[in-house]
ROLO-360815 format. One record per atom (N, C-alpha, C): x, y, z; residue number from 1. Coordinates in nm, 4 decimals. Layout:
REM residues N
@px X py Y pz Z vogu NUM
...
***
This chain:
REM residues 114
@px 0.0678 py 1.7392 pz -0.1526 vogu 1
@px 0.0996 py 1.6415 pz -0.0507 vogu 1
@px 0.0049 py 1.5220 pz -0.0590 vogu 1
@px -0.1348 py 1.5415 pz -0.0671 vogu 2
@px -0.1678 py 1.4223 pz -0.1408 vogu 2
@px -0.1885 py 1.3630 pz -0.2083 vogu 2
@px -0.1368 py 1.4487 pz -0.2989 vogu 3
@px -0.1390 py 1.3370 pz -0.4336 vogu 3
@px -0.0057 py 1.2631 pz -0.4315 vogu 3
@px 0.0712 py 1.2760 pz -0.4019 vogu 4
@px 0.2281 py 1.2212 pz -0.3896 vogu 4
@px 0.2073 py 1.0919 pz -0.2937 vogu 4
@px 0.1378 py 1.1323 pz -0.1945 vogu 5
@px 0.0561 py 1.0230 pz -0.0908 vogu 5
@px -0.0288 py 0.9401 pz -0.2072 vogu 5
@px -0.0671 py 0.9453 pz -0.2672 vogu 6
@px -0.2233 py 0.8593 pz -0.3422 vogu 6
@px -0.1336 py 0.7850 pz -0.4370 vogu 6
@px -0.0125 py 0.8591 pz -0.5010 vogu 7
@px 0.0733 py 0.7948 pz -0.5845 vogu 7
@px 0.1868 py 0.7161 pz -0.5039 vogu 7
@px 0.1938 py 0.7084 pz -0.4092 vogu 8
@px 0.2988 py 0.6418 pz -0.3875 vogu 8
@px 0.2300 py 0.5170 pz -0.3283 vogu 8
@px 0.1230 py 0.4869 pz -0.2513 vogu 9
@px 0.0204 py 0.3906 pz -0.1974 vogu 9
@px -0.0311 py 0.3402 pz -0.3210 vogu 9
@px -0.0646 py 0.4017 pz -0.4673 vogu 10
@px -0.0941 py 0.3589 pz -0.5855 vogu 10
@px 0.0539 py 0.2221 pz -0.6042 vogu 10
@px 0.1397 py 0.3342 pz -0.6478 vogu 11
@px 0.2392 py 0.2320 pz -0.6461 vogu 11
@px 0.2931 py 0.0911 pz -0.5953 vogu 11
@px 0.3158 py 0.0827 pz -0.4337 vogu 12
@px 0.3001 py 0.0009 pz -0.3848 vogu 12
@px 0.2100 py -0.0817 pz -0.4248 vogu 12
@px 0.0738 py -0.0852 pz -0.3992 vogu 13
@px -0.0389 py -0.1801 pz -0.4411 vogu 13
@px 0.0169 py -0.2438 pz -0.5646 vogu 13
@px 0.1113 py -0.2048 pz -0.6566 vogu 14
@px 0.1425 py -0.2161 pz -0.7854 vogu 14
@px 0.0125 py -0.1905 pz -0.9335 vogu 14
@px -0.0623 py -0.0577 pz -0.8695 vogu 15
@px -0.1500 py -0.0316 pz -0.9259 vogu 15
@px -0.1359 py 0.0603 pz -1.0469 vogu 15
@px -0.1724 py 0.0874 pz -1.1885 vogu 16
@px -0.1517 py 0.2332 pz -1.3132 vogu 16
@px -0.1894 py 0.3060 pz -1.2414 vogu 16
@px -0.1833 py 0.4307 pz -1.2552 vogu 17
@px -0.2929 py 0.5175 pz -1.3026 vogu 17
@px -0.4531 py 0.5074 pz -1.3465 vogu 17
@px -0.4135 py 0.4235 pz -1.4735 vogu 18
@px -0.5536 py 0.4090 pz -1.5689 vogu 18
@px -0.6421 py 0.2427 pz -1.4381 vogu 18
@px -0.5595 py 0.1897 pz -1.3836 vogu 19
@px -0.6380 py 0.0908 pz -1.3463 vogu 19
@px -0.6910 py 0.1440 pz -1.1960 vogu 19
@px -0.6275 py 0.2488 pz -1.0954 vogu 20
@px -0.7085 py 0.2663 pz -1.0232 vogu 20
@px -0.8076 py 0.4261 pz -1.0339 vogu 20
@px -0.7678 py 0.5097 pz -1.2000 vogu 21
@px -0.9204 py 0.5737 pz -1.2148 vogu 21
@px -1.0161 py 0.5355 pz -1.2528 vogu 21
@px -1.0381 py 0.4151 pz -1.3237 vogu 22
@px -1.0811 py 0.3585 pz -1.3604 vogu 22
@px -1.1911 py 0.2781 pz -1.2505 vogu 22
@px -1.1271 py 0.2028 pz -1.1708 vogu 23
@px -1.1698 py 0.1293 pz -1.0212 vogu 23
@px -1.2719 py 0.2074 pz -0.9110 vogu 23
@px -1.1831 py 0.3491 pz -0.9536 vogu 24
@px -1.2314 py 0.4616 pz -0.8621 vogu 24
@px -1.3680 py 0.5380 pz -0.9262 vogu 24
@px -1.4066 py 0.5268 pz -1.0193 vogu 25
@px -1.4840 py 0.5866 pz -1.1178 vogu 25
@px -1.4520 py 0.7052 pz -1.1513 vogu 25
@px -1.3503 py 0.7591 pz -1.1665 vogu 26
@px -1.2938 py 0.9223 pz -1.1967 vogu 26
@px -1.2372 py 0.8598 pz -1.3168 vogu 26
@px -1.2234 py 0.9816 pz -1.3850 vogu 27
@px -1.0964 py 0.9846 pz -1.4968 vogu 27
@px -0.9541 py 1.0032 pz -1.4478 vogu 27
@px -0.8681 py 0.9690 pz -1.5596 vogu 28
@px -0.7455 py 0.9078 pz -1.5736 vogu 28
@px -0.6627 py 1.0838 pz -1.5484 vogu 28
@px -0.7317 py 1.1705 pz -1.6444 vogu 29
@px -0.6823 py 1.3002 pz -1.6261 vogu 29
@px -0.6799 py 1.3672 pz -1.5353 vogu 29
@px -0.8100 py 1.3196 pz -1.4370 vogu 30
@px -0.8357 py 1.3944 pz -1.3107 vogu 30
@px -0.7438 py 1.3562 pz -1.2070 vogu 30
@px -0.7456 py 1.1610 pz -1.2116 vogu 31
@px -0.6661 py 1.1258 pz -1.0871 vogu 31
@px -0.4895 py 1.1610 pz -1.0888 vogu 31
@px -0.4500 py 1.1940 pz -1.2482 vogu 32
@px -0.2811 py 1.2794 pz -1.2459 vogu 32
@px -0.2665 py 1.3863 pz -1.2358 vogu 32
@px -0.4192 py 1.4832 pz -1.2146 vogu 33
@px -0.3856 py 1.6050 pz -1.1818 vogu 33
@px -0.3837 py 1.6095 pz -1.0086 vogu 33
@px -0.4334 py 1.5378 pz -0.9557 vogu 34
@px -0.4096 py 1.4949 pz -0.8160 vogu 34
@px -0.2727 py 1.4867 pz -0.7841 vogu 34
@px -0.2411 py 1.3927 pz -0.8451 vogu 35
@px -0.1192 py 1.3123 pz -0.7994 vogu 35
@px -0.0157 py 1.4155 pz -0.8137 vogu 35
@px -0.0311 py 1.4576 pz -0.9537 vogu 36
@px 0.0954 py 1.5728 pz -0.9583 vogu 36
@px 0.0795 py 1.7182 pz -0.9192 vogu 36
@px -0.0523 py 1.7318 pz -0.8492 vogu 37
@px -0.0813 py 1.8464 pz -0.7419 vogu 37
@px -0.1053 py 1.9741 pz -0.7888 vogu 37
@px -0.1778 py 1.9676 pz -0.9353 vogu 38
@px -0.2202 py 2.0442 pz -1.0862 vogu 38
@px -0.3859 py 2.0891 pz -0.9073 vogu 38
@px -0.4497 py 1.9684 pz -0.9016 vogu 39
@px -0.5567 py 1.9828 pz -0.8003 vogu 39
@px -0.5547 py 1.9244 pz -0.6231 vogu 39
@px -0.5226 py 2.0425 pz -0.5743 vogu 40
@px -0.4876 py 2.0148 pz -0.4654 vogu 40
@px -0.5841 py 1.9856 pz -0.3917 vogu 40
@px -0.7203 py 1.9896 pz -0.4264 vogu 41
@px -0.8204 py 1.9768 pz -0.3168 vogu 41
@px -0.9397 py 1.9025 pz -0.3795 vogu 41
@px -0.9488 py 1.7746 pz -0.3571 vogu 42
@px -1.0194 py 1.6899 pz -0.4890 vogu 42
@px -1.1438 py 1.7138 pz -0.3478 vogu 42
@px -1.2572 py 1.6268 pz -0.4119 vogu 43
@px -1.3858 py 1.6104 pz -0.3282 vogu 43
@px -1.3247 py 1.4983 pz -0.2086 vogu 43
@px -1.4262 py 1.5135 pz -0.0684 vogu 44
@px -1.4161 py 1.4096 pz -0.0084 vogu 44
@px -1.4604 py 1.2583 pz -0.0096 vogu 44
@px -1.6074 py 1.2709 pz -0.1488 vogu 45
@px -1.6630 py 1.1790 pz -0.1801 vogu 45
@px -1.5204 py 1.0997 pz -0.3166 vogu 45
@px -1.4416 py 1.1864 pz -0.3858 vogu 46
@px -1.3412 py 1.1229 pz -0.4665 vogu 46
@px -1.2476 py 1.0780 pz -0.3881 vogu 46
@px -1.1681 py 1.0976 pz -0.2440 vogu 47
@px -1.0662 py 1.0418 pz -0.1588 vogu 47
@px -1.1222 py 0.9159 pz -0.1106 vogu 47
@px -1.2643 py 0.9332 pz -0.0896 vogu 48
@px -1.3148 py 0.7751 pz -0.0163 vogu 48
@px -1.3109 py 0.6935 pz -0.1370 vogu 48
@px -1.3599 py 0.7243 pz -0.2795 vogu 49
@px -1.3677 py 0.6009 pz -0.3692 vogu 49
@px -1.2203 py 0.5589 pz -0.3792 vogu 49
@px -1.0845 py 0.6728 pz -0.3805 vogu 50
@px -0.9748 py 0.6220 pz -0.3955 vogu 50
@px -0.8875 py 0.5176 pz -0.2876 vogu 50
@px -0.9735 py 0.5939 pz -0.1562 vogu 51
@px -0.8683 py 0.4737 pz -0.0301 vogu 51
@px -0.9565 py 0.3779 pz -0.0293 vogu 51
@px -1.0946 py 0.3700 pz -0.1216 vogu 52
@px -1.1440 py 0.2393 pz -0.1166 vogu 52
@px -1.0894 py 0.1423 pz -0.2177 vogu 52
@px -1.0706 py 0.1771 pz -0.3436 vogu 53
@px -0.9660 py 0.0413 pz -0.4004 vogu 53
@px -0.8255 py 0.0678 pz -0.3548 vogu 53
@px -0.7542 py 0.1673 pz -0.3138 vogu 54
@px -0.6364 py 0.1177 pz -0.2134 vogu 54
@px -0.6625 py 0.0432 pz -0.1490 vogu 54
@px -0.7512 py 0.0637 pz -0.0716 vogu 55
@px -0.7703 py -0.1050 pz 0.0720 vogu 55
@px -0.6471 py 0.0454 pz 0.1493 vogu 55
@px -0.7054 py 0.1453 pz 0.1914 vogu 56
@px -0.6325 py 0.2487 pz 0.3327 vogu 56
@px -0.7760 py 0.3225 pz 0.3173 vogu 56
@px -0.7545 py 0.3582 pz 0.4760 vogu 57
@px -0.8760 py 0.4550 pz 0.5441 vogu 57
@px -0.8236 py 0.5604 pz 0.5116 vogu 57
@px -0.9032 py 0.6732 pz 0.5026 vogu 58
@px -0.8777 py 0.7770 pz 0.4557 vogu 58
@px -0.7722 py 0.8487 pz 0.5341 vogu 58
@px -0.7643 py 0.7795 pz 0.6890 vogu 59
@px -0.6541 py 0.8839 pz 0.7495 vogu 59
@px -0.5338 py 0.8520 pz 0.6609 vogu 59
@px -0.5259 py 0.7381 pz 0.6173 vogu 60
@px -0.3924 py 0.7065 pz 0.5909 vogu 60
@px -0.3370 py 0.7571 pz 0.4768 vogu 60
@px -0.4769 py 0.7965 pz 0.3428 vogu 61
@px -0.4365 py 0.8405 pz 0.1880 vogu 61
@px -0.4103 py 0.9826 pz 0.2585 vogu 61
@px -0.4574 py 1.0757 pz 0.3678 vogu 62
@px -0.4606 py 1.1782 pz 0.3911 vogu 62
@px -0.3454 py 1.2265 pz 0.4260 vogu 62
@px -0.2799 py 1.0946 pz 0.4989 vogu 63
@px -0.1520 py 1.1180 pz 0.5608 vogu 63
@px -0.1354 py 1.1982 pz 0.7343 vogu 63
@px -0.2766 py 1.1579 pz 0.8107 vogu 64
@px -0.3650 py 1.2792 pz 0.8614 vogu 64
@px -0.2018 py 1.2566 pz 1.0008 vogu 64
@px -0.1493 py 1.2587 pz 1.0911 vogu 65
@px -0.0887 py 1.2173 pz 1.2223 vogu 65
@px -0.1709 py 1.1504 pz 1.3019 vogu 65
@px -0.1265 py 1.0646 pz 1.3703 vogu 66
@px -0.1878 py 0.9916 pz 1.4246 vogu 66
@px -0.1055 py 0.9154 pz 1.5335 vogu 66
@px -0.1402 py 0.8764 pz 1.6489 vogu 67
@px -0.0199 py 0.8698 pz 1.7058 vogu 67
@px 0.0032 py 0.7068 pz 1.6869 vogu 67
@px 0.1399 py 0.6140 pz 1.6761 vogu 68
@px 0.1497 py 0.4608 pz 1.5510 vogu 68
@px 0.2127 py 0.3920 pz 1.7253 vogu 68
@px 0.0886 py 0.3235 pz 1.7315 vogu 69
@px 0.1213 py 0.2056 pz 1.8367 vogu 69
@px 0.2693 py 0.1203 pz 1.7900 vogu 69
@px 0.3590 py 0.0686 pz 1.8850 vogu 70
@px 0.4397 py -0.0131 pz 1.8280 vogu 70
@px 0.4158 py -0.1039 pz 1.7287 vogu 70
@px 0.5016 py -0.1251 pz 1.6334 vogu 71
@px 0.4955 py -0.2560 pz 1.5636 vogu 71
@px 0.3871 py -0.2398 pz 1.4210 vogu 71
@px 0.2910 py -0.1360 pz 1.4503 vogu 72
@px 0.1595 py -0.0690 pz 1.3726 vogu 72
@px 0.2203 py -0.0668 pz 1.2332 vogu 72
@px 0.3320 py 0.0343 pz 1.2087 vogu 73
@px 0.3947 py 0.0814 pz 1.0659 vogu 73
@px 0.4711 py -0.0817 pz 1.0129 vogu 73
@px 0.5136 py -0.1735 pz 1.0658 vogu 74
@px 0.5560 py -0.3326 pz 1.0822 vogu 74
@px 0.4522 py -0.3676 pz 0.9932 vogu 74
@px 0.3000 py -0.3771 pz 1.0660 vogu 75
@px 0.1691 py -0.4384 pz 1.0456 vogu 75
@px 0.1824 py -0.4098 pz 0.8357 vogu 75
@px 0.1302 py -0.2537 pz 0.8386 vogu 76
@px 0.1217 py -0.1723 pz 0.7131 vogu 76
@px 0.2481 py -0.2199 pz 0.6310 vogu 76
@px 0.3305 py -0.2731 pz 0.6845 vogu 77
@px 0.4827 py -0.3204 pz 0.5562 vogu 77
@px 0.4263 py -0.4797 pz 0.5514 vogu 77
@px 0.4069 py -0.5220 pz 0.6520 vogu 78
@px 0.3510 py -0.6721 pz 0.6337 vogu 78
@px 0.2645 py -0.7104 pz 0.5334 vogu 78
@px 0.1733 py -0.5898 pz 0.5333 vogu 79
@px 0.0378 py -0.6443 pz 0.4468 vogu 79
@px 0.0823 py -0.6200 pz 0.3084 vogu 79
@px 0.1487 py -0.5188 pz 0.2981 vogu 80
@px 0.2072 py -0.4719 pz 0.1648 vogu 80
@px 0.2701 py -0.5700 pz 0.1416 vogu 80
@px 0.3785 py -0.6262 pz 0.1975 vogu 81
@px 0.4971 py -0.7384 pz 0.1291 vogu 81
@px 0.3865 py -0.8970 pz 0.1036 vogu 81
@px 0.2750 py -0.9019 pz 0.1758 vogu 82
@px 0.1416 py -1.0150 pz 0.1528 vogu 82
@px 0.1245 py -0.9581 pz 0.0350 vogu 82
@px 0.0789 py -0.8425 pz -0.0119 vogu 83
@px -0.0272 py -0.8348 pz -0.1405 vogu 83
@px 0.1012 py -0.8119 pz -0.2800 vogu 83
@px 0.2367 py -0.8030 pz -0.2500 vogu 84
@px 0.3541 py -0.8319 pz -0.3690 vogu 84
@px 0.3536 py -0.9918 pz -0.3442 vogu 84
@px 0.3727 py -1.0553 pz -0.2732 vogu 85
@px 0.3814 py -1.2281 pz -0.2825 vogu 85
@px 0.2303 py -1.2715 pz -0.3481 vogu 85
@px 0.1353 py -1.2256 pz -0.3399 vogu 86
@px -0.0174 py -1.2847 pz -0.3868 vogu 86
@px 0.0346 py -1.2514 pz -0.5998 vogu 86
@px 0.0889 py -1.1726 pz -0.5802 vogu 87
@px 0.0544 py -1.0785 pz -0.7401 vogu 87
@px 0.2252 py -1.2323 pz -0.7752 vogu 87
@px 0.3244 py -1.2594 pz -0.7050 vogu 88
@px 0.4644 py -1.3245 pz -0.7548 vogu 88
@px 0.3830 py -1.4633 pz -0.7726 vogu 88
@px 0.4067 py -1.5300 pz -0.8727 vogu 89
@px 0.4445 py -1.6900 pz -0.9065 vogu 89
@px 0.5362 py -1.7526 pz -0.8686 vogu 89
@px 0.4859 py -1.8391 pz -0.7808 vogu 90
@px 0.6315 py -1.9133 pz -0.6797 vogu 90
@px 0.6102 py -2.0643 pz -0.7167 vogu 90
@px 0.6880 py -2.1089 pz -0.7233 vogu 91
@px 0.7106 py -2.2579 pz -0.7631 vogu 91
@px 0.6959 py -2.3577 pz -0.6269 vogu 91
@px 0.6121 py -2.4748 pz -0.6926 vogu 92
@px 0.6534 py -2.5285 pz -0.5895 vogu 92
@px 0.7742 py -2.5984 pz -0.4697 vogu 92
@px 0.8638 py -2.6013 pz -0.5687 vogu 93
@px 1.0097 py -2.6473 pz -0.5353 vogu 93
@px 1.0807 py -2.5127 pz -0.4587 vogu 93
@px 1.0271 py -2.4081 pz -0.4835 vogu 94
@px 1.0670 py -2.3067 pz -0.4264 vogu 94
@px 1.0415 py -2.2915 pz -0.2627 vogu 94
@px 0.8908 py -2.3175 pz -0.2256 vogu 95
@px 0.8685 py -2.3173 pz -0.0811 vogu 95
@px 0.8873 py -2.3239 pz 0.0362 vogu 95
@px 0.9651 py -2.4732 pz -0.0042 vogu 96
@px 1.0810 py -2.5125 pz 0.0975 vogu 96
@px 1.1762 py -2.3793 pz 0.1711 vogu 96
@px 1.2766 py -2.3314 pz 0.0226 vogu 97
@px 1.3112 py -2.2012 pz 0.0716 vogu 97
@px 1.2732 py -2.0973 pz 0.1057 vogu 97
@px 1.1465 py -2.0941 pz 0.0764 vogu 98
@px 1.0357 py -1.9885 pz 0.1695 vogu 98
@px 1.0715 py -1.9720 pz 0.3052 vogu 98
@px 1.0221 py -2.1106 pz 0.3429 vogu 99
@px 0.9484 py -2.1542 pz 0.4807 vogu 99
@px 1.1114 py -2.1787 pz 0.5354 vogu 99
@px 1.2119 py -2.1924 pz 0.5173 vogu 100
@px 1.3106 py -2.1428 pz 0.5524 vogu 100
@px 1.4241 py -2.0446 pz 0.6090 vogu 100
@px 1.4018 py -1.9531 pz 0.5433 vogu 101
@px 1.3937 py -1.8303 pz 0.5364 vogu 101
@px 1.2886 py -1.7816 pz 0.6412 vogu 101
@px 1.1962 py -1.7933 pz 0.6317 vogu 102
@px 1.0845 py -1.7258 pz 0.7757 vogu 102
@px 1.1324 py -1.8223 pz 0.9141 vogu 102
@px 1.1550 py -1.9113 pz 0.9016 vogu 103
@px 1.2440 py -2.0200 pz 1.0001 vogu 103
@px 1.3508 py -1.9303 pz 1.0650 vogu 103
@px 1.4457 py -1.8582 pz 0.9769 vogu 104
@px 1.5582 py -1.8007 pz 1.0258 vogu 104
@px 1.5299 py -1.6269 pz 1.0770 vogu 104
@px 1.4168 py -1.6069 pz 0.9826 vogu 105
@px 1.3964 py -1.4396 pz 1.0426 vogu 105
@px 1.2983 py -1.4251 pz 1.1533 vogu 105
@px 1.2774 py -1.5393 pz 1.1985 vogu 106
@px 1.1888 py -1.6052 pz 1.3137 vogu 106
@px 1.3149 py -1.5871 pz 1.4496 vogu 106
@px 1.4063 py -1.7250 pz 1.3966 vogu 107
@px 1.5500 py -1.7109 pz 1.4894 vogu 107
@px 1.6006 py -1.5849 pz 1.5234 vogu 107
@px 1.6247 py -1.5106 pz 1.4471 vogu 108
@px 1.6786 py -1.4019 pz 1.4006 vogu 108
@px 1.6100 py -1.2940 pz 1.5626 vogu 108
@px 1.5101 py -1.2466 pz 1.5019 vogu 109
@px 1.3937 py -1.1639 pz 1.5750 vogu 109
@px 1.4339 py -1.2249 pz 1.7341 vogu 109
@px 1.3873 py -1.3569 pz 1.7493 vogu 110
@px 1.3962 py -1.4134 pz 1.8745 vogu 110
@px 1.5206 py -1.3655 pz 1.9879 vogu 110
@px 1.6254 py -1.4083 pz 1.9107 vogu 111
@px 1.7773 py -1.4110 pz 1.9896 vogu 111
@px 1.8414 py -1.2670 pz 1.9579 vogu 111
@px 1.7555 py -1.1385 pz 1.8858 vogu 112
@px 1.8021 py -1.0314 pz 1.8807 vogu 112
@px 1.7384 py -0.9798 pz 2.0219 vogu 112
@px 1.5885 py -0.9655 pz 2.0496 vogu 113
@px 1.5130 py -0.9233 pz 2.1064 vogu 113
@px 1.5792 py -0.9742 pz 2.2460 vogu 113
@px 1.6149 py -1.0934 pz 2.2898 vogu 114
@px 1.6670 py -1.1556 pz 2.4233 vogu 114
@px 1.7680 py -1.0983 pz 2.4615 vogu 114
***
């Protein structure tokens, strides 16, 4: 269960394997025996180096319950869809339709919620 957790938060980030054992100071062999649950019970000092280049607190690589204020799991998709736009090349001619687009899912939100 957590390694499926560590790999799928790997993913997202749009992170390898080799680039976050590497980050993490573990080996490459160790962090896929995690993931594919070969080692179900890594150290607590190896989960903190890993939710530390994730950028998640450990409750979250842990998957621990917790009870999710409104809008909270929103927040966690927000930051994620920020750190895929930082990694995309956007044109400048493109922006316009950016800032468009957030214009309408702005509208959108507004006159649903009323």
């Amino acid at each position: 269960m957590i390694g499926k957790n560590i790999q799928q938060i790997r993913k997202r980030r749009g992170m390898t394997l080799t680039q976050l054992a590497a980050n993490a100071g573990i080996s490459k062999s160790y962090l896929s025996n995690i993931e594919r649950g070969v080692n179900q019970n890594p150290s607590i000092e190896v989960l903190k180096r890993l939710a530390l280049v994730l950028h998640v607190d450990l409750k979250t690589l842990l998957k621990i319950e917790q009870q999710v204020q409104p809008g909270e799991n929103l927040n966690e998709e927000l930051i994620d869809l920020v750190e895929e736009l930082k990694k995309t090349v956007i044109e400048k001619e493109d922006m316009e339709e950016y800032r468009t687009l957030i214009e309408y899912i702005k509208w959108k939100t507004r006159n649903v919620r009323s």
